[in-house]
C-alpha positions as CSV (number, residue, x, y, z in Angstrom):
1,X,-20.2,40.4,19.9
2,X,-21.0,36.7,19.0
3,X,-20.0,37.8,15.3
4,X,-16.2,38.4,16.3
5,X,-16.4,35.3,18.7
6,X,-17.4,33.4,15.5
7,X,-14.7,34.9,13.4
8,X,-12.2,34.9,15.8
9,X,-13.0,30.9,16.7
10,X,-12.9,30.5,12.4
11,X,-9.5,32.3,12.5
12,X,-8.1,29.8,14.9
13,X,-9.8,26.7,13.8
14,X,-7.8,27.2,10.1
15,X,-4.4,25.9,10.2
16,X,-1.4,27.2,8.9
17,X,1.1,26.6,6.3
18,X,3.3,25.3,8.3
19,X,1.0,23.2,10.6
20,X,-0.6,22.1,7.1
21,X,3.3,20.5,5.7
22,X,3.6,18.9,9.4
23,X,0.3,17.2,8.9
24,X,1.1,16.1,5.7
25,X,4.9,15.2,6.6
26,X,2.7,13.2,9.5
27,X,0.2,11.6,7.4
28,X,3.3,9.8,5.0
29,X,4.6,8.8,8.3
30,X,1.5,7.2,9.3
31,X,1.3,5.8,5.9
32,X,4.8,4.0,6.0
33,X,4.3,3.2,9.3
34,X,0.8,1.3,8.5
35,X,2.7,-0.5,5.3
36,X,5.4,-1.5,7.9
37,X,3.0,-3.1,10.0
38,X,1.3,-4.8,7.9
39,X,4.3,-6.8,6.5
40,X,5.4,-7.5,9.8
41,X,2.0,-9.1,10.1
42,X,2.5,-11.3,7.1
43,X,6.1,-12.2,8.3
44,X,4.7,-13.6,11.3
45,X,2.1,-15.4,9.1
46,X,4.5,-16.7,6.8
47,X,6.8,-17.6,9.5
48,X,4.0,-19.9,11.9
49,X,3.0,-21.7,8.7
C-alpha cells in the first residue's frame, strides 16, 4: 500500500509537457522582466547623478 502511495505521489510530482513549455515560456519572462528592471535601476541612477 505505501508502495502505490509512493508511485502515485512520483506520478504527480513529474510535470508534464505542457506544464514543462509554460515553465520555460515563464522562466524567459522572468528573465526579460529581471533585465527590465535592472535598467530601469540604472536610469534612475544615471538620471539622480
Amino acid at each position: 500500500m505505501l508502495g502505490r502511495w509512493q508511485r502515485q505521489a512520483l506520478e504527480a510530482a513529474v510535470p508534464s509537457s505542457a506544464e514543462r513549455d509554460e515553465i520555460k515560456q515563464l522562466r524567459a519572462a522572468f528573465k526579460r522582466v529581471e533585465m527590465e528592471r535592472d535598467m530601469l535601476k540604472k536610469a534612475v541612477t544615471i538620471g539622480m547623478l
